[in-house]
C-alpha positions as a Markdown table, in Angstrom:
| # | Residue | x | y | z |
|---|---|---|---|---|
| 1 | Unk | 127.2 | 134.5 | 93.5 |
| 2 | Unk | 124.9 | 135.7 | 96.0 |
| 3 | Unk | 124.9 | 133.9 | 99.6 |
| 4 | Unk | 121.4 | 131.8 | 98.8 |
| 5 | Unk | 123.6 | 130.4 | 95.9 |
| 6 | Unk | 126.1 | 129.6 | 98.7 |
| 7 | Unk | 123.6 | 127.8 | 100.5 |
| 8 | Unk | 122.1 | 125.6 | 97.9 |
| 9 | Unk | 122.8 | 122.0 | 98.3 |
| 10 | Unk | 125.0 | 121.1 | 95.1 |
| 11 | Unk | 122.9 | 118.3 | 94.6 |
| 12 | Unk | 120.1 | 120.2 | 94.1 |
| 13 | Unk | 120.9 | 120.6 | 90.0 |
| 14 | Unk | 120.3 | 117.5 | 90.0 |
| 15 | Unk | 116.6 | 116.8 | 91.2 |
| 16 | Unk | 114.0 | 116.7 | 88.9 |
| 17 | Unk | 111.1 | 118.7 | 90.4 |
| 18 | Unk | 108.4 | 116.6 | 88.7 |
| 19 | Unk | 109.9 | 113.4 | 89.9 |
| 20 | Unk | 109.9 | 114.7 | 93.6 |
| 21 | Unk | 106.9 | 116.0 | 93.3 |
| 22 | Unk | 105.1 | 112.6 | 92.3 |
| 23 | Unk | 107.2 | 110.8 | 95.1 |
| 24 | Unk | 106.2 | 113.3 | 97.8 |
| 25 | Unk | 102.3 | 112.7 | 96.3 |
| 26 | Unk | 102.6 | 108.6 | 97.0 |
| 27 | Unk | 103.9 | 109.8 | 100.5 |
| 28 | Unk | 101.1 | 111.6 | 101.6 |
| 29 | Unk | 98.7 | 107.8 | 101.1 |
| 30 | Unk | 99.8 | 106.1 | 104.5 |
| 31 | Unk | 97.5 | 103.2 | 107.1 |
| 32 | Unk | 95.0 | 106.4 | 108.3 |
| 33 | Unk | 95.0 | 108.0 | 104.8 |
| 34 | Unk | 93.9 | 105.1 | 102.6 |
| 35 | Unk | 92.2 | 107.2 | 100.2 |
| 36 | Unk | 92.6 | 111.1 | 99.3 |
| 37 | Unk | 91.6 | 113.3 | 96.6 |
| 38 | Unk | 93.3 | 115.5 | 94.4 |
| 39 | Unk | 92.1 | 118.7 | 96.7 |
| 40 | Unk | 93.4 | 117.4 | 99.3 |
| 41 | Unk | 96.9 | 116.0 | 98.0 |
| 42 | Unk | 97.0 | 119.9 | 96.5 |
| 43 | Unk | 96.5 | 121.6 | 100.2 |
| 44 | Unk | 98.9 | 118.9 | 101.6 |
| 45 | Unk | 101.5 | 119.5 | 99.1 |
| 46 | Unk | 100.8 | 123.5 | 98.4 |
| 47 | Unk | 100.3 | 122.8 | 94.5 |
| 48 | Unk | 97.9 | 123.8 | 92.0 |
| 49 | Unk | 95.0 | 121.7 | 91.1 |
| 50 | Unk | 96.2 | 121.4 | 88.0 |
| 51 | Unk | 99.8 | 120.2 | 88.9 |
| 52 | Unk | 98.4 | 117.4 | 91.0 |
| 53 | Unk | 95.7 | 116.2 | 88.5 |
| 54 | Unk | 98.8 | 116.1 | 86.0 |
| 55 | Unk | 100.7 | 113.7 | 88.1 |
| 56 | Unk | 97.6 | 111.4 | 89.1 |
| 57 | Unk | 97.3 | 110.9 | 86.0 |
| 58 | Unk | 100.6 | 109.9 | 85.1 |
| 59 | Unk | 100.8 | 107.9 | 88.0 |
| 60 | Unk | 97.6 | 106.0 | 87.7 |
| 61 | Unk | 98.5 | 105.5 | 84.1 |
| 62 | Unk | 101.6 | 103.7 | 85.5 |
| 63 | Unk | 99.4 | 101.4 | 88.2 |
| 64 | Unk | 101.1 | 103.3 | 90.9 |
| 65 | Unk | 97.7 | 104.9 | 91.9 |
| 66 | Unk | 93.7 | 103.8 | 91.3 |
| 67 | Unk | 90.9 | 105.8 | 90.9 |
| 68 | Unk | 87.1 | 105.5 | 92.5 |
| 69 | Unk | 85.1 | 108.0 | 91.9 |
| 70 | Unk | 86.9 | 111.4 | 92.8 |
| 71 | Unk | 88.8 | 109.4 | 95.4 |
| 72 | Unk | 92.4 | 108.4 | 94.9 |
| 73 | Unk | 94.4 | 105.2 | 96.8 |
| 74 | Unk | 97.7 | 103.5 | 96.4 |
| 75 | Unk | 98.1 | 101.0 | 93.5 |
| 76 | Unk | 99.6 | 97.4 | 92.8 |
| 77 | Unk | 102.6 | 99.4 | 91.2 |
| 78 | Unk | 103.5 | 100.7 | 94.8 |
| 79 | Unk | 102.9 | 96.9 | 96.2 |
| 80 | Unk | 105.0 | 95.3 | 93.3 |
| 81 | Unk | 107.9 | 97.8 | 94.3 |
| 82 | Unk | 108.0 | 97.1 | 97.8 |
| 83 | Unk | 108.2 | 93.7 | 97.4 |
| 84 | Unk | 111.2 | 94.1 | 94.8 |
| 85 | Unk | 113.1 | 96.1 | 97.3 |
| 86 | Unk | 112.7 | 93.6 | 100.1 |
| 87 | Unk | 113.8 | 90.8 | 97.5 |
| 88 | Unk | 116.9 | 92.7 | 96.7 |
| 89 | Unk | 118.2 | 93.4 | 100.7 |
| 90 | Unk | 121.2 | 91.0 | 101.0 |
| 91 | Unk | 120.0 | 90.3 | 104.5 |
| 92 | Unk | 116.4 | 89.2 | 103.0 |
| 93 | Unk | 118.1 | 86.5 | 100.6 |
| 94 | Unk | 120.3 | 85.2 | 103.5 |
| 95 | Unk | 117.4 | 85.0 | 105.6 |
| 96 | Unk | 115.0 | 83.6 | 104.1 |
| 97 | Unk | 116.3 | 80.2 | 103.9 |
| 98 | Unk | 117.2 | 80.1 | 107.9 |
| 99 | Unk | 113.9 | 81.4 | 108.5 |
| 100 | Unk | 112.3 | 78.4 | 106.3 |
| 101 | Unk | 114.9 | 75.8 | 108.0 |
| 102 | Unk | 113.7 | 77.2 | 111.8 |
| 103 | Unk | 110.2 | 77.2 | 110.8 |
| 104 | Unk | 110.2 | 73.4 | 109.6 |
| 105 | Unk | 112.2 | 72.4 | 112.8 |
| 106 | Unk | 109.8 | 74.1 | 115.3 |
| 107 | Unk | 106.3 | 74.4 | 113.4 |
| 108 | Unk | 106.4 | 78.1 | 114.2 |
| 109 | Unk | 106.0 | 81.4 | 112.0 |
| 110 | Unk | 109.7 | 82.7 | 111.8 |
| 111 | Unk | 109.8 | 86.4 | 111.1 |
| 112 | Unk | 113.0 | 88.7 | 110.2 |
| 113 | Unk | 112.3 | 92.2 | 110.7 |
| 114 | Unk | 114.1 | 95.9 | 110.3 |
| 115 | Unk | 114.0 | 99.2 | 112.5 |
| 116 | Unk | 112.9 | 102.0 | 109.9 |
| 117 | Unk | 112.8 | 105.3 | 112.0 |
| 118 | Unk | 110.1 | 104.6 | 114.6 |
| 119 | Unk | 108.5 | 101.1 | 113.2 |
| 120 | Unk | 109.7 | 97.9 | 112.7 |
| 121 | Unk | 109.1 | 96.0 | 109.4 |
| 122 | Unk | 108.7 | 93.0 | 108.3 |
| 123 | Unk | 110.8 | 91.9 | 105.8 |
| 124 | Unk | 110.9 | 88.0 | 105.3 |
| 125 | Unk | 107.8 | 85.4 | 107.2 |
| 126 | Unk | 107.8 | 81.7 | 106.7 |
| 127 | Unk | 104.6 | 80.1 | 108.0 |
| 128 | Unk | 103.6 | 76.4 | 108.5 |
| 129 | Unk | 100.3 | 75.5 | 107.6 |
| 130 | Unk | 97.7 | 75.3 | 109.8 |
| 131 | Unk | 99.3 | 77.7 | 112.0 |
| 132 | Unk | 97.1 | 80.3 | 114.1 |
| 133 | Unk | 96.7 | 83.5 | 112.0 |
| 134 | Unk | 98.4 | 86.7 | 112.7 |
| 135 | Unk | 97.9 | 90.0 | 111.4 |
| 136 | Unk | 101.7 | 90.5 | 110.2 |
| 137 | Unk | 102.8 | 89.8 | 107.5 |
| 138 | Unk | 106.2 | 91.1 | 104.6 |
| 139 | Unk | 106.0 | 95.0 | 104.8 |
| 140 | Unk | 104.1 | 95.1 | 108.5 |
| 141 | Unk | 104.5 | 98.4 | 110.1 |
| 142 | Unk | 104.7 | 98.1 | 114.2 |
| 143 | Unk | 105.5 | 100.7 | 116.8 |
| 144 | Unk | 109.3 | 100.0 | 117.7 |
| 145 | Unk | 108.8 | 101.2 | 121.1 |
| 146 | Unk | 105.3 | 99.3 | 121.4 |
| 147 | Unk | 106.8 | 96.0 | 120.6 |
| 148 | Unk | 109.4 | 93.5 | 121.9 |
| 149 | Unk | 110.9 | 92.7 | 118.3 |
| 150 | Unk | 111.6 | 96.9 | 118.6 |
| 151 | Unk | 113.2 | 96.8 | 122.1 |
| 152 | Unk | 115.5 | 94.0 | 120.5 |
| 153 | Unk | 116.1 | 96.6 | 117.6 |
| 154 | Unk | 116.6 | 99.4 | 119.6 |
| 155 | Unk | 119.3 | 97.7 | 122.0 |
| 156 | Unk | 122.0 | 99.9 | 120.5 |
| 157 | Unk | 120.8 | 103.3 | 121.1 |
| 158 | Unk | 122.0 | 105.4 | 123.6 |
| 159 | Unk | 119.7 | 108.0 | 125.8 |
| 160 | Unk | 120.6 | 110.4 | 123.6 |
| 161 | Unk | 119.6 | 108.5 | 120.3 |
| 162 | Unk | 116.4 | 107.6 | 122.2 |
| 163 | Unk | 115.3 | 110.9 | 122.7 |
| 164 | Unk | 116.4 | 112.5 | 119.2 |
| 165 | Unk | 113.9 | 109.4 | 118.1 |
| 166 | Unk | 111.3 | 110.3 | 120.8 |
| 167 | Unk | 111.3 | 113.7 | 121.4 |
| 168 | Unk | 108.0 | 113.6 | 122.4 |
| 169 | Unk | 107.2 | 114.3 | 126.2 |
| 170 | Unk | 104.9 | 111.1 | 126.7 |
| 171 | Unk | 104.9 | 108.0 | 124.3 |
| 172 | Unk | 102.3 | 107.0 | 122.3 |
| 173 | Unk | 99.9 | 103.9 | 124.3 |
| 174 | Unk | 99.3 | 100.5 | 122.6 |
| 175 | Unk | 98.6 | 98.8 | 125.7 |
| 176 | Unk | 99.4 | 99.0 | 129.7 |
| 177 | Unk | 102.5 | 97.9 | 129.0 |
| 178 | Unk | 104.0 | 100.0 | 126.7 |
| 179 | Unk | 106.6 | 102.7 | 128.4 |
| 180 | Unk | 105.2 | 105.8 | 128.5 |
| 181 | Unk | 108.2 | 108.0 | 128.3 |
| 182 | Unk | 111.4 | 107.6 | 126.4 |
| 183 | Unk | 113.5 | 107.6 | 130.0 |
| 184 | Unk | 111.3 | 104.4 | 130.9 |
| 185 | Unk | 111.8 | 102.8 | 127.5 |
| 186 | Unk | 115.3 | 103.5 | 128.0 |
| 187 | Unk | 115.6 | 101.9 | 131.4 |
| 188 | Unk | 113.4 | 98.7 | 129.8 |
| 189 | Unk | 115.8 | 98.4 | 126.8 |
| 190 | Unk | 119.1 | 98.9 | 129.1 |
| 191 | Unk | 117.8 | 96.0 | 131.9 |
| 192 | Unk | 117.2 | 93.8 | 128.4 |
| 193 | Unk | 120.6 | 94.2 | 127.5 |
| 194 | Unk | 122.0 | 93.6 | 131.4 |
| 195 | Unk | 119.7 | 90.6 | 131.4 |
| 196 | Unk | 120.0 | 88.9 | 128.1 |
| 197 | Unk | 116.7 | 88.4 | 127.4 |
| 198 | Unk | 113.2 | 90.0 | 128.0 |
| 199 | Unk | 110.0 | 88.4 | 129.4 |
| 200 | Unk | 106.4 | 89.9 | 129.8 |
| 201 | Unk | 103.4 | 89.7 | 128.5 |
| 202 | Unk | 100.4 | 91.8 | 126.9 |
| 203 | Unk | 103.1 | 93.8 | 125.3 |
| 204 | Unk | 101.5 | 94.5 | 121.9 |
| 205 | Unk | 99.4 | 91.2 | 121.3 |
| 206 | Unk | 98.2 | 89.7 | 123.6 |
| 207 | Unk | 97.2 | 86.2 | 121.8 |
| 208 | Unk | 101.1 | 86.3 | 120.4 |
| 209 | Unk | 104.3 | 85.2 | 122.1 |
| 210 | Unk | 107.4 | 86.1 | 120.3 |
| 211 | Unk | 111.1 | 84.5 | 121.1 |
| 212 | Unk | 113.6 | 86.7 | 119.2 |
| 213 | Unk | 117.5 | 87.5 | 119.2 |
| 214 | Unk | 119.6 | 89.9 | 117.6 |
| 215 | Unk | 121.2 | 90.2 | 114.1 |
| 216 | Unk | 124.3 | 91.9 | 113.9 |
| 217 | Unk | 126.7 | 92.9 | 111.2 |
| 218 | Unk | 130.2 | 93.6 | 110.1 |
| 219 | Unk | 130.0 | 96.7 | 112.4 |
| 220 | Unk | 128.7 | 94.9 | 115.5 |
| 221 | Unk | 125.3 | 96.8 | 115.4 |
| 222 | Unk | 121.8 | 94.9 | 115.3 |
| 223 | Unk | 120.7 | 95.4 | 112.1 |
| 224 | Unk | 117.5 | 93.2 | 112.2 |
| 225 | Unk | 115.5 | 90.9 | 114.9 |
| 226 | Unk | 114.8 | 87.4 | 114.1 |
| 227 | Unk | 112.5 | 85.6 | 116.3 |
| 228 | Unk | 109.1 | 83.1 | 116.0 |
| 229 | Unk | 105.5 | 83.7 | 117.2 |
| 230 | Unk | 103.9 | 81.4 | 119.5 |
| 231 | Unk | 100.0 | 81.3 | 120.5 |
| 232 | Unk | 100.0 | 82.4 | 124.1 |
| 233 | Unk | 98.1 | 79.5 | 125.3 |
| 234 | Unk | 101.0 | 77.4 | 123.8 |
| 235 | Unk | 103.6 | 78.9 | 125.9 |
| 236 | Unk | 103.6 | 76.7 | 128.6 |
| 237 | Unk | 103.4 | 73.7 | 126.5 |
| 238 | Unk | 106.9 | 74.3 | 125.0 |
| 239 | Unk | 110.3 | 73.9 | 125.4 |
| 240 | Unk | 111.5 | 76.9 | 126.0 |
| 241 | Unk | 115.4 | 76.4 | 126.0 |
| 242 | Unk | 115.1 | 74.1 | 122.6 |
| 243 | Unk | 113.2 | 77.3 | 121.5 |
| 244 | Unk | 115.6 | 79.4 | 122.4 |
| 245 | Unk | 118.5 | 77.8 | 121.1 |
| 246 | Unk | 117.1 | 77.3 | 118.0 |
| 247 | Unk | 116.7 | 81.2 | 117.5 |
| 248 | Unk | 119.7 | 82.3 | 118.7 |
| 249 | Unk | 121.4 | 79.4 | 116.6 |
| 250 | Unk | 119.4 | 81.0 | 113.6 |
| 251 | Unk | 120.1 | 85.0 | 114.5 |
| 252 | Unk | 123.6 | 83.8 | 115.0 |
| 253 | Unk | 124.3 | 82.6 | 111.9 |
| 254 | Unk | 122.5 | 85.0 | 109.9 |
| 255 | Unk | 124.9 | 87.2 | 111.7 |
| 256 | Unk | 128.0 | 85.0 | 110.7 |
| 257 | Unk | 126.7 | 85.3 | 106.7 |
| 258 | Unk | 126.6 | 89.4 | 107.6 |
| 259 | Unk | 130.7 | 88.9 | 108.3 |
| 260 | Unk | 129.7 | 90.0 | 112.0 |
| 261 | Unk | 132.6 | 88.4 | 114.1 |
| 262 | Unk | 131.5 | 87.7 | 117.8 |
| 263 | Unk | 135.6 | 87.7 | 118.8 |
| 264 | Unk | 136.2 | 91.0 | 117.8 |
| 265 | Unk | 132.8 | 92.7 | 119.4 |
| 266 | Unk | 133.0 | 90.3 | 122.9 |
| 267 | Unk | 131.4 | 93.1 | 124.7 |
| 268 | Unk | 128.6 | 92.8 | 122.8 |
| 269 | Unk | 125.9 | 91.6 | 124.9 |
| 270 | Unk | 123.4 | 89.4 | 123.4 |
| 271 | Unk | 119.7 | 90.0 | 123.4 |
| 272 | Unk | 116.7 | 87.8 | 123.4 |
| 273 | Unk | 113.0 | 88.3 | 124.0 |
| 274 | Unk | 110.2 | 86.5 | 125.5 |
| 275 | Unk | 107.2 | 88.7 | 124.9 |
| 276 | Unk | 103.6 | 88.4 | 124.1 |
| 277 | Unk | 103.9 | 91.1 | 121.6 |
């Protein structure tokens, strides 16, 4: 056994290159890259011509990918996934109905959303009719650091985690107030915490309010941020603390259903925004 052998991951037996190779191929689509074709996926992914036409074909056999012309772009197969995967989250099934129940009390959107890396998802909406439209809606990407649903999800990280996340000299814009370097997005996220709730405005939308608290787990981390979206020029037209209540009630118990025990974590300080995000 020579030392490359040594380094090989064990696991790697078991990969099937194929496999991977289609999966990397569906990575490469993304929100700039709607459409690509099959010499481009091939310099992106190093492969022959031949390899990628191969698994195009396979995969638009399967509805994963569609065809127009010599142009490729993500198919219903991909959509239909996603939407099973949300479906199956345990904190998606215990949501849903809070978010339906807060929504019917206070005529707002109710939105539960997940930190994935650097973006916040969407993962469960319940709208009333007739409600303004918003452009988010289940499997919405957002900035985390752009947004005040993020700065709720990002509560738990130290300066350290921050900057493994951002390592990045100068933060990526969305509007004047977005922090432009990771040391001011910490110092925003730590006077959240210190404060208990967050209020600005212009944040990420500036036509949408969002009121939003913390979802914790068994562990005591925030796992998800569940909050409602206001019109701006509804704000001051509302009552705020009912508001408020009403979401933390919600976040709390969506917490309580996640076996989080407020007892044991008392140090825990508890988050809410007030942001038009």
């Amino acid at each position: 056994m020579n030392d490359a052998d040594l380094l090989k991951d064990p696991q790697d037996k078991y990969i099937v290159p194929g496999l991977e190779r289609g999966l990397l191929l569906l990575c490469e689509f993304s929100r700039s890259n709607r459409t690509l074709t099959a010499p481009e996926l091939a310099r992106r992914l190093a492969l022959p011509r031949s390899t990628i036409f191969r698994l195009l074909t396979t995969l638009e056999t399967m509805g994963f990918v569609t065809r127009s012309g010599n142009e490729y772009r993500l198919g219903m197969s991909v959509l239909r996934l996603g939407f099973e995967y949300l479906a199956s989250l345990e904190l998606t099934e215990l949501g849903q109905p809070l978010l339906a129940r807060l929504c019917d009390r206070l005529n707002y959107p109710s939105n539960l959303v997940v930190r994935d890396g650097r973006s916040i998802v969407y993962v469960a909406k319940v709208s009333p009719p007739s409600v303004f439209s918003s452009a988010v809606s289940v499997g919405t990407r957002l900035p985390a650091h752009a947004t005040v649903l993020g700065r709720v999800l990002l509560g738990d990280l130290s300066l350290a985690e921050l900057r493994e996340l951002y390592p990045e000299e100068h933060l990526e814009q969305h509007s004047h107030s977005t922090p432009g370097t990771v040391m001011a997005l910490f110092d925003m996220v730590q006077a959240d915490r210190q404060r208990g709730f967050v209020s600005g405005e212009g944040f990420f939308e500036p036509s949408i309010s969002t009121v939003a608290a913390p979802v914790r787990d068994q562990s005591g981390g925030i796992v998800a941020a569940l909050g409602v979206t206001i019109a701006t020029a509804q704000v001051g037209h509302i009552n705020y603390n009912e508001l408020l209540l009403q979401v933390r009630r919600s976040a709390d118990e969506l917490s309580r259903l996640l076996n989080y025990n407020s007892a044991a974590h008392d140090g825990q300080p508890r988050v809410t925004a007030l942001m038009r995000d």
